[in-house]
C-alpha positions as CSV (number, residue, x, y, z in Angstrom):
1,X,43.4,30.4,204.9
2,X,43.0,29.4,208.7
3,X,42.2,33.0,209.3
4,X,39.5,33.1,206.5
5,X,38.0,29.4,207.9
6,X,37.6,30.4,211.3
7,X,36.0,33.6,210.2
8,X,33.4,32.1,207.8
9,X,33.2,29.0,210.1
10,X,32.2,31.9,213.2
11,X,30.0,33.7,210.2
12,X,27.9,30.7,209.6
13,X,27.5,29.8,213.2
14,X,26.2,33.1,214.1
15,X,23.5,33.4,211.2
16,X,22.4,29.9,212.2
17,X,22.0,30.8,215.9
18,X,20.5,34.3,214.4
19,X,18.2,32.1,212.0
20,X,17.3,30.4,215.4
21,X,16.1,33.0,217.1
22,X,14.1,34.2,214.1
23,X,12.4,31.1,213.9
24,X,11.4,30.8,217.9
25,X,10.0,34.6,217.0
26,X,8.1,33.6,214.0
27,X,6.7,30.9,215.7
28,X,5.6,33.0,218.7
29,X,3.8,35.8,216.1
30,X,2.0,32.6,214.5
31,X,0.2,31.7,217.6
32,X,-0.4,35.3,218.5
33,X,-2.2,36.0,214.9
34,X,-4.1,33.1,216.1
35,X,-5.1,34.2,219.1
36,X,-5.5,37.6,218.1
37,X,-8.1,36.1,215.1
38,X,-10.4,34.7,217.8
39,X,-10.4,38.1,219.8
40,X,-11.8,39.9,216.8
41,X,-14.4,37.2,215.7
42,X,-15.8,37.2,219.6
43,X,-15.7,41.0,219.8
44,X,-13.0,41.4,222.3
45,X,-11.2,44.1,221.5
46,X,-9.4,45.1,224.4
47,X,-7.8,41.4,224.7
48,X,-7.1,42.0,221.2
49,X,-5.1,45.0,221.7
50,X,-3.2,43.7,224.2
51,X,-2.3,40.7,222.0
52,X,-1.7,42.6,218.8
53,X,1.0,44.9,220.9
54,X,2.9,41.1,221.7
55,X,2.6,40.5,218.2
56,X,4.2,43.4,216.6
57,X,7.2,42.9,219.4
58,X,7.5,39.3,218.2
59,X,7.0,40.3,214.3
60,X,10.0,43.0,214.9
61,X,12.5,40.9,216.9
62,X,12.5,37.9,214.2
63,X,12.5,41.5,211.3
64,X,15.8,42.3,213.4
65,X,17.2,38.9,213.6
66,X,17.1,38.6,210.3
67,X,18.5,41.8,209.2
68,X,22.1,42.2,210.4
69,X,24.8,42.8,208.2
70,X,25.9,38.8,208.9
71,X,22.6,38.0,207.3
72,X,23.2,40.7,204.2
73,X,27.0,38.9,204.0
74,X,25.4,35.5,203.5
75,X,22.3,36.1,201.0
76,X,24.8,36.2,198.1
77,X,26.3,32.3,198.6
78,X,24.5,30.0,196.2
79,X,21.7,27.4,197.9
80,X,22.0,29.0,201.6
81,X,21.5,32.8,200.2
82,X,18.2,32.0,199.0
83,X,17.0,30.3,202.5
84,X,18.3,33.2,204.2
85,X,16.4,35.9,201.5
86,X,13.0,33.7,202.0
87,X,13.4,33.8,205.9
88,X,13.9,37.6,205.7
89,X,10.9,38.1,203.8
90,X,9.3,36.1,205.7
91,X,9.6,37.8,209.1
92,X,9.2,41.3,206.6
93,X,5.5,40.0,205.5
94,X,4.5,39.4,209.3
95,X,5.8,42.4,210.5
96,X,3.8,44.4,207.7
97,X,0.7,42.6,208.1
98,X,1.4,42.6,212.5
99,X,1.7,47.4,211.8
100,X,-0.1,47.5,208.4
101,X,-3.0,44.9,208.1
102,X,-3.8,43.9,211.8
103,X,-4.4,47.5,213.4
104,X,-6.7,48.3,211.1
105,X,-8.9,45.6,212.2
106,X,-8.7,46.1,215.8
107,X,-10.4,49.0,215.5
108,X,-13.1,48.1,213.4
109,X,-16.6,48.1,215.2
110,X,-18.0,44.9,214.1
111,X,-21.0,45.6,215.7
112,X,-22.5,47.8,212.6
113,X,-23.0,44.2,211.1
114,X,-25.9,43.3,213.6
115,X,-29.5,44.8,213.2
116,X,-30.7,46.8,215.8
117,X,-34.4,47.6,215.8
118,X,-34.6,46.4,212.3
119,X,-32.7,48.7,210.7
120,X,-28.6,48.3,210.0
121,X,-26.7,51.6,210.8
122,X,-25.5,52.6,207.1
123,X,-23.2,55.4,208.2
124,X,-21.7,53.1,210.5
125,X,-21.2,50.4,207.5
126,X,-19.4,52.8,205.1
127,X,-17.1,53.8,208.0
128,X,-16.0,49.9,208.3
129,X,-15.8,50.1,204.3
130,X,-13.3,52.7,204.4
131,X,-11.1,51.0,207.4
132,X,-11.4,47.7,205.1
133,X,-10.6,49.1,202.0
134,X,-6.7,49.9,204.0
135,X,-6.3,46.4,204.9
136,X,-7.4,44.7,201.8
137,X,-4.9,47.3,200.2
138,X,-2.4,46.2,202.7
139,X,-2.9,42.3,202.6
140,X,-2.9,42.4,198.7
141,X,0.6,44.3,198.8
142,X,2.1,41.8,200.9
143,X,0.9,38.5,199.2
144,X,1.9,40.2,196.1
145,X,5.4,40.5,197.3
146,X,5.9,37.4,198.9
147,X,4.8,35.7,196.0
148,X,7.9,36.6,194.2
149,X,10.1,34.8,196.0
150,X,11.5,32.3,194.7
151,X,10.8,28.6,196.0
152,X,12.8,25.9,193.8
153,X,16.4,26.2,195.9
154,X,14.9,26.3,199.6
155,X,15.4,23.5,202.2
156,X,12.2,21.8,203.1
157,X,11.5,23.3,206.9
158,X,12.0,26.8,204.8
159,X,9.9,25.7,201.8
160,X,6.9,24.4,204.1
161,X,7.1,27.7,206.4
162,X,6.9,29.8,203.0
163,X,4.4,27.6,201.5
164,X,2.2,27.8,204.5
165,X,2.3,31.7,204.7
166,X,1.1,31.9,201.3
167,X,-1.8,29.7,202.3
168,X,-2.6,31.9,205.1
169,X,-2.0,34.9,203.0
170,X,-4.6,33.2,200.3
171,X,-7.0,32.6,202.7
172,X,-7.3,36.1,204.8
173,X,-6.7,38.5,200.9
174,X,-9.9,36.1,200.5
175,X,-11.6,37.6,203.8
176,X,-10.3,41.2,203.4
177,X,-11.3,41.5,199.6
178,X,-14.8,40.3,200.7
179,X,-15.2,42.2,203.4
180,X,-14.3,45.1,201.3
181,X,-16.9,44.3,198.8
182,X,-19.3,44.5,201.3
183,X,-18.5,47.3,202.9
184,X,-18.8,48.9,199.7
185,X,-22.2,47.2,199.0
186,X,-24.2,46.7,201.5
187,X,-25.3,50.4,202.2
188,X,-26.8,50.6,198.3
189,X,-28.0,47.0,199.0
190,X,-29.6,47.9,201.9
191,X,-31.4,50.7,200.2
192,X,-29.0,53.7,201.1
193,X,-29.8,55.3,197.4
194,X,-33.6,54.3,197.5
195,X,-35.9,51.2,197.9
196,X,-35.0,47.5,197.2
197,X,-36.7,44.4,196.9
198,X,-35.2,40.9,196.9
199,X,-36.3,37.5,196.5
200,X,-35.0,35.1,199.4
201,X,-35.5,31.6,197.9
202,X,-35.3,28.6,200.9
203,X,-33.2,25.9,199.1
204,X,-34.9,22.1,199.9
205,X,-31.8,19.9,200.0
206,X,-34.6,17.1,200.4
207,X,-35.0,17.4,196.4
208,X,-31.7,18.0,195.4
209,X,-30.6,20.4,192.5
210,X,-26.7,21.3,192.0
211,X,-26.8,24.6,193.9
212,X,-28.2,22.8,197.1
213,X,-32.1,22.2,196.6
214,X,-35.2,22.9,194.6
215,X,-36.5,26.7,195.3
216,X,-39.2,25.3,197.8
217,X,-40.1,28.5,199.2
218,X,-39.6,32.1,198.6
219,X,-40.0,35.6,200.8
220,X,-40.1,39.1,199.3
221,X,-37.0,41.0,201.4
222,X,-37.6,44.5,201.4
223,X,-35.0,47.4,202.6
224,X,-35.2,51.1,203.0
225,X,-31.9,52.7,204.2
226,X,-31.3,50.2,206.3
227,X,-34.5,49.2,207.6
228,X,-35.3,45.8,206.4
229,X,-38.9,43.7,206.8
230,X,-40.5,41.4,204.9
231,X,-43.2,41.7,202.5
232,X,-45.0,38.7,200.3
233,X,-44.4,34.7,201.1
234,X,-45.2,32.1,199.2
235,X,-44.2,28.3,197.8
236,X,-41.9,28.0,195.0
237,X,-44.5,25.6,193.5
238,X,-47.0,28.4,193.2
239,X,-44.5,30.4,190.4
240,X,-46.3,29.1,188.0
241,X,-44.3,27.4,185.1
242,X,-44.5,28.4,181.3
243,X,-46.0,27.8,178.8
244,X,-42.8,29.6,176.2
245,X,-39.4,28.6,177.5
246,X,-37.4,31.1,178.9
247,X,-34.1,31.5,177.2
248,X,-31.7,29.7,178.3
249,X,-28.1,29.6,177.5
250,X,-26.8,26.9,174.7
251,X,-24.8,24.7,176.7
252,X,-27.0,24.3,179.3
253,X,-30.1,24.0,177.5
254,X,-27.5,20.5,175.3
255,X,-27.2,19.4,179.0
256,X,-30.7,19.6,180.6
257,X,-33.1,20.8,177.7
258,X,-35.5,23.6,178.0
259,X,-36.9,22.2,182.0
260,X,-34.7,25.1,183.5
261,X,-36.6,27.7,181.4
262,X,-39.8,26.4,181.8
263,X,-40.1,25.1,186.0
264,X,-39.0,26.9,188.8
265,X,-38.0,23.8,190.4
266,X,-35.3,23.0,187.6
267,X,-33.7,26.7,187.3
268,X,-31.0,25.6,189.0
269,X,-30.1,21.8,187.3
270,X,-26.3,24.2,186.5
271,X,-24.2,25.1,189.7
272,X,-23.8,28.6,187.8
273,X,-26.1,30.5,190.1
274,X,-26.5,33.7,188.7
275,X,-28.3,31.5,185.7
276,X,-30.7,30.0,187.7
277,X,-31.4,33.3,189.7
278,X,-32.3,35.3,186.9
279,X,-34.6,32.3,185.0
280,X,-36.5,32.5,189.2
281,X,-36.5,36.4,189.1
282,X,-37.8,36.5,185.3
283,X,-40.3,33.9,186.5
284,X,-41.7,35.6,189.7
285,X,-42.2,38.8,187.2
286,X,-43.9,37.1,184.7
287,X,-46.3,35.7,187.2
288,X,-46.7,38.2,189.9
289,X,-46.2,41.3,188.1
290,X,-43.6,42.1,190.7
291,X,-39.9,42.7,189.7
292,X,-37.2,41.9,192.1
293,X,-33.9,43.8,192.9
294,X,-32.1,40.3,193.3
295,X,-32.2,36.5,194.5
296,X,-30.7,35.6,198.3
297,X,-30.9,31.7,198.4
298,X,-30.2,29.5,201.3
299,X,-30.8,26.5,203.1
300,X,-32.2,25.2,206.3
301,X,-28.7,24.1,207.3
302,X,-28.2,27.4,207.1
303,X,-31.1,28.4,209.3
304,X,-29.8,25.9,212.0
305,X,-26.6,28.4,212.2
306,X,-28.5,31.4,212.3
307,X,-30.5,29.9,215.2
308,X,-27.7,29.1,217.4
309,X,-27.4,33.1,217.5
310,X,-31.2,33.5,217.7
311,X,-31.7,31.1,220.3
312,X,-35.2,29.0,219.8
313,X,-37.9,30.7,217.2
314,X,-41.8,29.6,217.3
315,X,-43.3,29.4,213.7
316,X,-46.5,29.5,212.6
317,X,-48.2,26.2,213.7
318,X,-47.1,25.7,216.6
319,X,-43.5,24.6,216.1
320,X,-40.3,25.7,217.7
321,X,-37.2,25.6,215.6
322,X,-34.0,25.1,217.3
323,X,-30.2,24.7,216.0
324,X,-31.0,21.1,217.3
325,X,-34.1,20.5,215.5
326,X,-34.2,22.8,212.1
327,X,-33.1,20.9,209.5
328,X,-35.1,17.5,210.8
329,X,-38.2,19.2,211.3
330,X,-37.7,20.8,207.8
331,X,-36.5,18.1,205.6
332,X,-38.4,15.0,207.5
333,X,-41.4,15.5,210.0
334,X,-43.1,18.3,208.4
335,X,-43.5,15.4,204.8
336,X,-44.5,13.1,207.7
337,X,-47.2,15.0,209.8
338,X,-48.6,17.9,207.5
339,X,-50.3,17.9,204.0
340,X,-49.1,19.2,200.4
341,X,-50.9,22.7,200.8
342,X,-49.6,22.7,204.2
343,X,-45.8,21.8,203.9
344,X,-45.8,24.7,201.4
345,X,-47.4,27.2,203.7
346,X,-44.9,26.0,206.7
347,X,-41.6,25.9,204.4
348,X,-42.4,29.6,202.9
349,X,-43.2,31.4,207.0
350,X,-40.1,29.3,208.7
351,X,-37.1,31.0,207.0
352,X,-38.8,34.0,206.6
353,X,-39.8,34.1,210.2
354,X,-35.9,33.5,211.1
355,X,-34.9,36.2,209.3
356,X,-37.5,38.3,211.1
357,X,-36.3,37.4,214.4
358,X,-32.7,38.0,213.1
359,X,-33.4,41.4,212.1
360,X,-35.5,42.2,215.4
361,X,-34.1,40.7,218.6
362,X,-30.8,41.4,219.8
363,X,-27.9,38.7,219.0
364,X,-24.0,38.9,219.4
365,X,-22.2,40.1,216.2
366,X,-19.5,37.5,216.7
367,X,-22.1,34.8,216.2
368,X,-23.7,36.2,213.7
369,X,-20.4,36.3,211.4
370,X,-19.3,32.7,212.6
371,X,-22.8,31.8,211.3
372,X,-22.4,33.4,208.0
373,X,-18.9,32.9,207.6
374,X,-19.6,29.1,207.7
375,X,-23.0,29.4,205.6
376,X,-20.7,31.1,203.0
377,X,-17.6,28.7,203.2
378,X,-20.1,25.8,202.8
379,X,-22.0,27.2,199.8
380,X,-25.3,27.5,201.7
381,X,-25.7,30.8,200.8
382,X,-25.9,32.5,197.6
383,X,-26.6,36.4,196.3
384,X,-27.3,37.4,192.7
385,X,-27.7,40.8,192.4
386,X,-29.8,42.2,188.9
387,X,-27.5,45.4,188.6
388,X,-24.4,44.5,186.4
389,X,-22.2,47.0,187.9
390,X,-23.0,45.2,191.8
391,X,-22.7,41.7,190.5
392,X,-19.1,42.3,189.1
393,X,-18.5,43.7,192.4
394,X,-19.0,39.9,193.8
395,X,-16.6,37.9,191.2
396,X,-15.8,34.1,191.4
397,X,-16.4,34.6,195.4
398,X,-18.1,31.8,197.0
399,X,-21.4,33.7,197.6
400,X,-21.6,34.4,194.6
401,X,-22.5,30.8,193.0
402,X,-20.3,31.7,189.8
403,X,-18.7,28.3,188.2
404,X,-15.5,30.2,187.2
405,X,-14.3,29.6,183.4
406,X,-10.7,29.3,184.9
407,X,-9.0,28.2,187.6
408,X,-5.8,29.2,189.4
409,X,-6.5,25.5,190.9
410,X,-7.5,22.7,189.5
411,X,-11.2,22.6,190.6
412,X,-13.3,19.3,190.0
413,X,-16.9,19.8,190.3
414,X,-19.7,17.3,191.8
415,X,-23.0,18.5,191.1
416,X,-26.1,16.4,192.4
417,X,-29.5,16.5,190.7
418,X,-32.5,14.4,192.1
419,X,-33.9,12.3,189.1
420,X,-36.8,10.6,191.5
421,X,-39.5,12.8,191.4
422,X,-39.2,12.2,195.4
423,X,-38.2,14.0,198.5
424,X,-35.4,11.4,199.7
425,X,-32.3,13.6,199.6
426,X,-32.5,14.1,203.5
427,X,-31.8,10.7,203.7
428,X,-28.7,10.6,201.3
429,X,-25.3,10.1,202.6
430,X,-22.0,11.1,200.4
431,X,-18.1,11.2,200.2
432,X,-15.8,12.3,198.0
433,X,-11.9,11.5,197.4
434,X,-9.9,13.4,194.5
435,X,-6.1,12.0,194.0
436,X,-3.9,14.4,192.0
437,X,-1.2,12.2,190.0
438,X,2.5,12.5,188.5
439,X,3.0,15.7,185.9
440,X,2.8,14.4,182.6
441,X,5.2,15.6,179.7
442,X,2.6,18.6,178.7
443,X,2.0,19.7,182.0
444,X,-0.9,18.0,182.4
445,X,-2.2,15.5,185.1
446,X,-4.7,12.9,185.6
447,X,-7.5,13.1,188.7
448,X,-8.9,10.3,189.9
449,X,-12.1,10.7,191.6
450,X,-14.3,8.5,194.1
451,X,-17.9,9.1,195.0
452,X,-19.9,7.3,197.1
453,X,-23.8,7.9,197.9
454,X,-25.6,5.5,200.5
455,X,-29.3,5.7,201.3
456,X,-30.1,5.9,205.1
457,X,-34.4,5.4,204.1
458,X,-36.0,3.3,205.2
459,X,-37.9,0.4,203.4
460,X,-41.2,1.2,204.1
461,X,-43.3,3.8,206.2
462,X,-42.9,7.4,204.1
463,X,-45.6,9.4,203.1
464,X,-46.5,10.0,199.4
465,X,-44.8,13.3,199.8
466,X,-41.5,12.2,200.1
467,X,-41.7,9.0,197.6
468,X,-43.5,11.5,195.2
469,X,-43.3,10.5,191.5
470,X,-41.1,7.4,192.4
471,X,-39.3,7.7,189.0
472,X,-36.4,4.9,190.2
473,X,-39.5,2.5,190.1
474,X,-39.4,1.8,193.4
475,X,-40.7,4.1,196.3
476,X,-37.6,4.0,198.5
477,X,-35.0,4.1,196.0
478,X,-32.8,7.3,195.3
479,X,-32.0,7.7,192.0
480,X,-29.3,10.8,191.7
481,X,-27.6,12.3,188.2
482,X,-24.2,13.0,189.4
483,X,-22.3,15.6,187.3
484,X,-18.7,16.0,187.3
485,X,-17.2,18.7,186.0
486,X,-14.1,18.7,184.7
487,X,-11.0,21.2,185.7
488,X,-11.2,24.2,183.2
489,X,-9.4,23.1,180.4
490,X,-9.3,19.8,181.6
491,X,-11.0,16.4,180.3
492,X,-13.5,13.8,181.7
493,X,-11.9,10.6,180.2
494,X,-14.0,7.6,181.4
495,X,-16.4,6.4,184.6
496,X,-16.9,3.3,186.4
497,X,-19.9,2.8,188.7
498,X,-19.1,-0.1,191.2
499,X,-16.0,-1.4,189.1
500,X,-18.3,-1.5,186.2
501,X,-17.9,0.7,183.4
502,X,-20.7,3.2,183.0
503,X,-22.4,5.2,180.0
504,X,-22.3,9.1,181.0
505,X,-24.3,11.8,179.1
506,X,-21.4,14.5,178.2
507,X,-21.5,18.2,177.6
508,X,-19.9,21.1,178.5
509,X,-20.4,24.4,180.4
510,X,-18.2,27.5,180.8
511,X,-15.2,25.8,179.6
512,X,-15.8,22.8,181.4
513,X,-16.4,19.2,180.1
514,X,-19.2,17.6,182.0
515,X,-20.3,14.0,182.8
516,X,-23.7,12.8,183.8
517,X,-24.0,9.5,185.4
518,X,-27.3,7.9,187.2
519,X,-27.1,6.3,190.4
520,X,-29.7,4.4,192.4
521,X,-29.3,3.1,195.5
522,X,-31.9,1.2,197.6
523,X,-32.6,1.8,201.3
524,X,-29.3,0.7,203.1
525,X,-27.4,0.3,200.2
526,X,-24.4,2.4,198.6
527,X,-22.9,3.2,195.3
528,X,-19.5,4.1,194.6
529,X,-18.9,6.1,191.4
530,X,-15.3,6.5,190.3
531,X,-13.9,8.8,187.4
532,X,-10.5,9.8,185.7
533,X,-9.8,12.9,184.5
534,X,-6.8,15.1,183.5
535,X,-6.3,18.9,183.9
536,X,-5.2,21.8,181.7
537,X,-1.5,22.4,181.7
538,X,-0.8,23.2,185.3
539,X,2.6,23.5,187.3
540,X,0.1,23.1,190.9
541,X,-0.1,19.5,192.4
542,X,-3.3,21.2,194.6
543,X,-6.7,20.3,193.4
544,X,-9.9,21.6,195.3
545,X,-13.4,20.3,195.1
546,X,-16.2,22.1,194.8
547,X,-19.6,20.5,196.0
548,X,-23.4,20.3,195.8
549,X,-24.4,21.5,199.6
550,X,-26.8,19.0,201.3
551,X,-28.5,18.5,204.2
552,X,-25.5,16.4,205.9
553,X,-22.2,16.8,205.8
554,X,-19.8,15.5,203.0
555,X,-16.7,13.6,203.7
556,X,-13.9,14.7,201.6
557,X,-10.1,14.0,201.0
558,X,-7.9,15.2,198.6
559,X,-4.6,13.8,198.2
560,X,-2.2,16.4,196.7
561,X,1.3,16.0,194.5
562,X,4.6,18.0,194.3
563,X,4.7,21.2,192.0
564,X,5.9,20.2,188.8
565,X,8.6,22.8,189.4
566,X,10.2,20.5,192.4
């Protein structure tokens, strides 16, 4: 017995100083993959190489810490076998991704995604598709495999470590599967099999709709094997509305009537944006004769980003646009200093005239994606494409605009809609907090939600184009139509709009109940809408929000829960 003590008490202290020395290795590959992600967003792949080889010796000193025969020995012993089985697979999934995922990328020639001369190098793009194709195959293998492991017996440290890989892993299959995708479709996109023609729609997050803004401005993209320029320009107010409705689908047409069939301004009242690009594209034909190959929207938050890779671009009249100044001078001075006729004119040459500059001058490549990356993350921009087979290609992705009809997270959605006739949403200031709750008996849990919109206008002093039809009554006051939308599955129970209880006009879309509510708030003042709802059956104590983009920043928080499983 003393014999079999000191051996299993010598046993257990060298797995643990083993399990040590995995852990200072793990740690060390963490802040290499780190490093070695900025190296490949900046371009620098020489420093990446370099950093990638420490990696991979990391990644394989904690793979042989953790495989001794001590380490087999011990993986059979209730509790402490499956801490030691999650560590090993662990260090197995780093390793993989540091020899499997990560070389891949280092040789990857990001500079194929900037324009040179105008045209994109196509051959050069289905080259990266290829490369891409290896490491989503790669990163999808390894999140698949470490999703199996089993979490309910693991220590905390262990269940944290585990928990955070698989957030990492989420987040960079995300990336790859993406950037797959568009390897794959950007050479037909870009014309590689024959013409296209797009519609580039500016979103004005100064009249708010739930994709971002009104369609204030549209340019005609076209693109011939990679050579792309720009054709006719226009305002969205000149798509002239109809007279017939366009047909629209049921749910949305019990939520918001037939105004997104019949005005180009209302297309997009849903946050489904392949909806609301087809009703624009349908509508540009109908009017203009003209039919389009697809709808790219985006926002002039989004040309600030693109401009801090530009550097400085002079529209027409006289104007230079800068990171600095873009979404000021588009959202505020332009309603102060030029007329109707004129604010359209300007709003339909600025983005186009970004673009332009994007596609002809010479900018870094690791700019360029930080730019887009961030537009994307935040929503800002969105692609429809009008050929079925390329639009499956996209899926839920964020770029896409789809409002998913189910979630592998809870997803609570806040969709804002201007109801003043007025061009005050530059002026708008908002916040939102979701707090998951305890797992009910079925599985299901209840969300609370907080909203809060304050008005930054003034009281006085704006021109008739931004108080416009002054529907709230008075000038200066915003008046907003906040739709929730509910997890899919899930319910909106009740609302309260400053403690008060509050009527909402209910509906649903794509599997989701909805919830209108309408807020006014005065110049200076602030509102504070606040709404309970409970998921579908769900084991996950995440919850993510998804948002209306607008010209400033939101401030979110969402407070999480255990798994029900823990």
């Amino acid at each position: 017995m003393l014999v079999a003590t000191s051996l299993l008490l010598s046993l257990t202290g060298w797995v643990g100083f083993r399990g040590w020395q995995a852990r200072a290795h793990l740690v060390n590959a963490a802040g290499l993959a780190g490093e070695l992600s900025a190296h490949l967003v900046s371009g620098d792949n020489e420093r990446a190489e370099r950093v990638l080889s420490a990696l991979q010796g990391q990644s394989n000193a904690a793979l042989r810490a953790t495989g001794g025969f001590e380490w087999s020995l011990g993986r059979p012993v209730p509790y402490a076998g499956a801490n030691l089985s999650a560590v090993r697979q662990i260090a197995i999934a780093i390793d993989d991704l540091a020899r499997q995922a990560f070389p891949a990328l280092v040789r990857v020639d990001l500079g194929v995604l900037t324009p040179r001369e105008g045209r994109l190098d196509l051959a050069g793009l289905r080259t990266l598709g290829d490369e891409l194709v290896k490491v989503d195959a790669a990163v999808r293998r390894i999140r698949t495999e470490l999703a199996a492991v089993g979490d309910d017996r693991l220590i905390t440290q262990v269940r944290a470590a585990l928990e955070t890989l698989r957030g990492e892993l989420d987040r960079l299959a995300a990336m790859t599967s993406a950037a797959e995708r568009a390897g794959r479709l950007l050479p037909p996109l870009l014309g590689a099999d024959g013409p296209r023609r797009y519609l580039l729609v500016s979103q004005n997050s100064a009249e708010l709709r739930a994709t971002g803004g009104i369609f204030g401005a549209y340019a005609v993209i076209e693109a011939d094997r990679g050579r792309v320029s720009l054709g006719d320009q226009g305002s969205g107010a000149s798509v002239v509305a109809l007279d017939d409705p366009l047909t629209v689908p049921t749910e949305l047409r019990a939520l918001w009537g037939e105004l997104p069939g019949l005005y180009p301004a209302d297309v997009n009242l849903s946050p489904h944006f392949p909806t609301a690009a087809a009703l624009f594209r349908e509508m540009y034909r109908r009017d203009r004769g003209e039919t389009a190959d697809g709808v790219l929207a985006v926002d002039p938050v989004v040309l600030s980003y693109l401009l801090t890779v530009t550097g400085p671009v002079r529209v027409p009249g006289g104007v230079t646009l800068t990171a600095e100044n873009a979404v000021k001078t588009l959202l505020h001075d332009t309603y102060q200093r030029l007329e109707p006729a004129e604010q359209d004119s300007f709003f339909a040459t600025a983005a186009a005239t970004v673009f332009d500059v994007l596609f002809t001058r010479k900018v870094q490549s690791s700019g360029l994606l930080t730019a887009f990356d961030r537009s994307i993350q935040e929503r800002r921009i969105l692609f429809w494409s009008a050929r079925p087979e390329e639009q499956r290609m996209f899926g839920d992705s964020r770029m896409a605009g789809v409002l998913p009809e189910q979630d592998t997270v809870p997803t609570v959605g806040v969709f804002l809609n201007d109801g003043s006739g007025a061009k005050l949403g530059y002026y708008l200031r908002q916040s939102a907090d979701l707090t998951v709750g305890d797992c009910g008996t079925d599985r299901r849990r209840e969300l609370k939600l907080r909203v809060t919109l304050r008005s930054t206008a003034p009281a006085s002093g704006l021109s008739r184009s931004v108080t416009g039809l002054a529907m709230a009554g008075d000038p200066y006051t915003l008046r907003t139509l906040v739709s929730v939308y509910g997890p899919a599955g899930g319910v909106v129970r009740d609302a309260r709009l400053d403690g008060t209880r509050t009527p909402m006009a209910a509906g649903t879309e794509r599997h989701r109940q909805v919830a209108t509510v309408n807020v006014e708030v005065g110049p200076g003042d602030s509102r504070t809408l606040e709404v309970s709802l409970l998921t579908g059956p769900t084991d996950s104590g995440a919850a993510e929000l998804w948002l209306t983009p607008t010209a400033t920043p939101w401030t979110t928080h969402v407070v999480t829960a255990p798994n029900c499983s823990q």
